[in-house]
C-alpha positions as CSV (number, residue, x, y, z in Angstrom):
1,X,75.5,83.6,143.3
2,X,76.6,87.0,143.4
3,X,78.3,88.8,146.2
4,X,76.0,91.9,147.5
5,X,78.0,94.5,150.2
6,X,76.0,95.9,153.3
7,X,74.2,99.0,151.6
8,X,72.5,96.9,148.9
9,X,71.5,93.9,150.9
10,X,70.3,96.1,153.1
11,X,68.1,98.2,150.7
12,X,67.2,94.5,148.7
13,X,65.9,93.9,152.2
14,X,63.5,96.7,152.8
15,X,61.9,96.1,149.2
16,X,61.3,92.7,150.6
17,X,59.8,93.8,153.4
18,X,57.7,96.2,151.4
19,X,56.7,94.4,148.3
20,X,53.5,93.2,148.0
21,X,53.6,89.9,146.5
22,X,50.7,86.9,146.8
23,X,53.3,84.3,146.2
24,X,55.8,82.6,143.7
25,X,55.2,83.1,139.5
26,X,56.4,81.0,136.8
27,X,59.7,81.9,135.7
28,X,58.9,83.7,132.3
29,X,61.8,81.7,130.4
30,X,61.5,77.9,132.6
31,X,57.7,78.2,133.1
32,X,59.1,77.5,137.0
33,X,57.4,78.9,140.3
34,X,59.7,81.4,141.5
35,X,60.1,84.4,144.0
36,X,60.2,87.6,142.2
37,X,61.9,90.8,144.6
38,X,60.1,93.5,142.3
39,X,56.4,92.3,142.3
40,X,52.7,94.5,143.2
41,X,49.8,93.0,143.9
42,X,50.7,89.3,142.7
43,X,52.3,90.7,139.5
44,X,55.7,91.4,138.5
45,X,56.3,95.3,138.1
46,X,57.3,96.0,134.2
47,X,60.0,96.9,132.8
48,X,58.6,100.3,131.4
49,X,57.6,101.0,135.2
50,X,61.2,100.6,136.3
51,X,62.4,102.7,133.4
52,X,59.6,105.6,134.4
53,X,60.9,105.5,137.7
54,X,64.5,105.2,136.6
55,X,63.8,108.7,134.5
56,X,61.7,110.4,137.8
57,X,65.0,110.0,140.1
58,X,67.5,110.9,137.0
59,X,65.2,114.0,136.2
60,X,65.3,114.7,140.5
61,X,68.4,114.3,140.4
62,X,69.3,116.8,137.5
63,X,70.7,114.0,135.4
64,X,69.5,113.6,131.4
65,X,68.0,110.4,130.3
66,X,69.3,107.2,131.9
67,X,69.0,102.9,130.8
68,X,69.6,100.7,132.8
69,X,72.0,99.5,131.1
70,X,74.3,102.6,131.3
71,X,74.0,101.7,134.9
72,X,75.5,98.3,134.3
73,X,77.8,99.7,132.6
74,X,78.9,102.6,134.7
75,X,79.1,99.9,137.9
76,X,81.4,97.4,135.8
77,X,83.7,100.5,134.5
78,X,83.6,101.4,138.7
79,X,84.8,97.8,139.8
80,X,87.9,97.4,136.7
81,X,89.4,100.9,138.2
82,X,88.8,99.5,141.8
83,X,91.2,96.5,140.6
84,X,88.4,93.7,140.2
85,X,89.7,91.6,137.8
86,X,88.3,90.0,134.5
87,X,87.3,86.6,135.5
88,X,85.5,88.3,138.4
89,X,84.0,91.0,136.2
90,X,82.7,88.3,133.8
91,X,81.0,86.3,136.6
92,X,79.3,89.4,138.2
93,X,78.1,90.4,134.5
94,X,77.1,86.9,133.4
95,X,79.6,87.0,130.2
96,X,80.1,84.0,128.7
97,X,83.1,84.9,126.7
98,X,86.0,87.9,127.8
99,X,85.2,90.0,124.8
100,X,82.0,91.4,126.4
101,X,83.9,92.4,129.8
102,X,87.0,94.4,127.5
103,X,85.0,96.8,127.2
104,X,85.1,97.9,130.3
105,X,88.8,97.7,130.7
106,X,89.8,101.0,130.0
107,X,91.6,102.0,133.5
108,X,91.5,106.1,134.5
109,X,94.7,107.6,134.7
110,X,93.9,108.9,138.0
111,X,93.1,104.4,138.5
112,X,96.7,103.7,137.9
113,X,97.8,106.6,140.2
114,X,95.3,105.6,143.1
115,X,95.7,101.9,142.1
116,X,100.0,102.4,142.4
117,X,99.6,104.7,146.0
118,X,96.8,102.0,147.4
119,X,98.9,98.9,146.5
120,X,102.1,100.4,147.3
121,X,101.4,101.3,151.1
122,X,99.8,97.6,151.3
123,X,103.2,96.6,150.5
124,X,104.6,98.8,153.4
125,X,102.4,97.3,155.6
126,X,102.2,93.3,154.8
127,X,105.6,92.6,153.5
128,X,107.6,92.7,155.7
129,X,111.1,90.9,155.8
130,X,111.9,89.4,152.5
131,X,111.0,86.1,152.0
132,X,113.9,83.3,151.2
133,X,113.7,81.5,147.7
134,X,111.4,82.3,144.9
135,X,107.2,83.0,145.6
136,X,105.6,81.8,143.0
137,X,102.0,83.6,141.5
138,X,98.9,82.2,142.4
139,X,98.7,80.7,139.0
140,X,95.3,78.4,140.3
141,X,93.2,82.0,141.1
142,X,94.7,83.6,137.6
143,X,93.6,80.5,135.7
144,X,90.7,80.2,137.1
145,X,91.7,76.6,137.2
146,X,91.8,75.8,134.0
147,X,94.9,75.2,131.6
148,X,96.7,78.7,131.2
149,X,96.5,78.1,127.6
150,X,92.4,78.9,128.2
151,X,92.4,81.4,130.6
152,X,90.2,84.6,129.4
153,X,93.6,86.3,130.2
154,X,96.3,88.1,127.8
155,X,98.8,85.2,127.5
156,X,102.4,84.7,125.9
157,X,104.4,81.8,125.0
158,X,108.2,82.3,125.9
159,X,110.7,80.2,125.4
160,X,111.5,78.8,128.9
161,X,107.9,79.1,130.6
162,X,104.6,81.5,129.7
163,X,102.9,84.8,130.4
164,X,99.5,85.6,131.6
165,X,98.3,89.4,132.2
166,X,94.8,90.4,133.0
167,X,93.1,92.4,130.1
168,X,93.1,95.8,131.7
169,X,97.5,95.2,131.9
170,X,97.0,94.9,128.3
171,X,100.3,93.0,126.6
172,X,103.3,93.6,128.1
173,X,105.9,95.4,125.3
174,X,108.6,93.2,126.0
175,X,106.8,89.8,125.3
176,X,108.7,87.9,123.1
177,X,110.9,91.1,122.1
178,X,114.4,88.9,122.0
179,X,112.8,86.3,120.0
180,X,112.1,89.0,117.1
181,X,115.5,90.6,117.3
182,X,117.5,90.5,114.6
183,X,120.8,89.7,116.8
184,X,118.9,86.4,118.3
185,X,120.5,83.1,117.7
186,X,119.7,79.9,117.7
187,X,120.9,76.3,116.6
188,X,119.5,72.5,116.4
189,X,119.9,72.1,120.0
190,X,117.2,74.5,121.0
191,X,115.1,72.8,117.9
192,X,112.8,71.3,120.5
193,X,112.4,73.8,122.5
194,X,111.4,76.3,119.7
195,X,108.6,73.5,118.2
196,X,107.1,73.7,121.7
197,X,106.9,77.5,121.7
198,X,105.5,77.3,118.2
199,X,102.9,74.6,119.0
200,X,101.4,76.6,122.6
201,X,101.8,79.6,120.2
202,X,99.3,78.3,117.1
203,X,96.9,77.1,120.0
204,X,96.9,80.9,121.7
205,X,96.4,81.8,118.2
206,X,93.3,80.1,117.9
207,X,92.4,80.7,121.4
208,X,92.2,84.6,120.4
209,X,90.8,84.7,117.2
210,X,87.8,82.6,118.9
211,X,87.5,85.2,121.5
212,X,87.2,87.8,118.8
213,X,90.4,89.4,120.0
214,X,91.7,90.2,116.4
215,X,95.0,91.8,117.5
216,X,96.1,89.3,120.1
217,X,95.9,86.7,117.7
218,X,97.6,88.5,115.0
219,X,100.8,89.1,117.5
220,X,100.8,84.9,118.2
221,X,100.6,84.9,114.2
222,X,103.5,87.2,114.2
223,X,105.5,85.0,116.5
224,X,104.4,81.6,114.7
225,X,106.2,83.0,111.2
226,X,109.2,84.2,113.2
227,X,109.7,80.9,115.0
228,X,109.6,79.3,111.1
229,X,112.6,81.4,110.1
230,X,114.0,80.6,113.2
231,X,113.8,76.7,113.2
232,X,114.4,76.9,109.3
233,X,117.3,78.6,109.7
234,X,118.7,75.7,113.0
235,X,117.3,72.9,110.5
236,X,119.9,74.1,107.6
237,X,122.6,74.7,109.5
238,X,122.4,71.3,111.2
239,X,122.3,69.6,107.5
């Protein structure tokens, strides 16, 4: 199901009212009777005819040529900058896989601006006192439910827990940025610890070569040699 606001159910429901339709059709891909919202007498309306009338109210309008699917396009670009995020993007659109939805993760600067004011008076208003202890993120909703390690989300292995960032946050520039240092140390005692980051780290590898994300995967590559060195270097000293 998708989620329809006021305006559009209410202009979905005077085509309704106005269509003139003779009753259900088989579905065109499950040979299934179904109700069509865009039929004329009995038939479904074509997609040429909705591409004519798409060009009348572009050329009334004083626009150039218009697709449809520029219109998809312009409405997903419209919901990233109004902070919807990817897994709600990619159910709205019908993507299978994240890579589809990037591309319209490219955020306005005057997004991050009105994105920074909006959130930061919301703050003002809801937070309040502090709260006692630590809050933890609604890990569930960022997940989607499923294993972090599968989430169509930007994620990082650390050393003492994980990071997950939406794709339109992009990665964060200090993921991981101790464990490359040249200064960092380590010895056998933090052995296991390092063979878990490197294992979560060759499965996010994997994880975002499959998504076709070329450069995420080459950054949990980048890691997976360094933690080599690393537990090379703990291995030899402990001999």
């Amino acid at each position: 199901m998708v989620p329809l606001d006021d305006e559009t159910l209410e202009i979905i429901d005077g085509i309704v009212e106005q269509r003139c339709s003779r009753g259900p059709l088989p579905h065109p891909r499950t040979g299934r009777l179904a109700e069509f919202l865009l039929c004329h007498h009995g038939k479904r309306i074509s997609t040429q005819a909705l591409r004519d009338e798409l060009d009348r109210a572009a050329a009334t309008a004083g626009l150039a040529h218009v697709t449809p699917h520029q219109l998809r396009h312009t409405y997903a670009t419209a919901l990233v900058n109004a902070g919807c995020s990817l897994q709600s993007l990619m159910e709205l659109l019908g993507h299978v896989s994240a890579t589809m939805s990037l591309r319209y993760g490219k955020l306005f600067s005057s997004t991050v601006r009105a994105d920074y004011d909006r959130a930061l008076q919301q703050a003002k208003a809801t937070i309040g006192q502090p709260l006692d202890g630590t809050v933890s993120l609604p890990m569930a909703e960022l997940t989607g439910q499923a294993d972090w390690r599968q989430a169509p989300l930007i994620k990082a292995r650390l050393a003492g827990g994980y990071c997950v960032r939406t794709a339109a946050q992009g990665v964060c520039p200090y993921t991981n940025v101790c464990g490359h240092c040249p200064n960092f140390r380590t010895d056998a005692a933090f052995l296991p610890v390092l063979a878990t980051q490197r294992k979560d780290a060759e499965l996010l590898a994997k994880d975002a070569e499959q998504r076709g994300w070329g450069e995420e995967a080459a950054r949990h590559r980048r890691l997976i040699a360094r933690l080599d060195k690393l537990i090379d270097q703990a291995q030899a000293e402990s001999a």
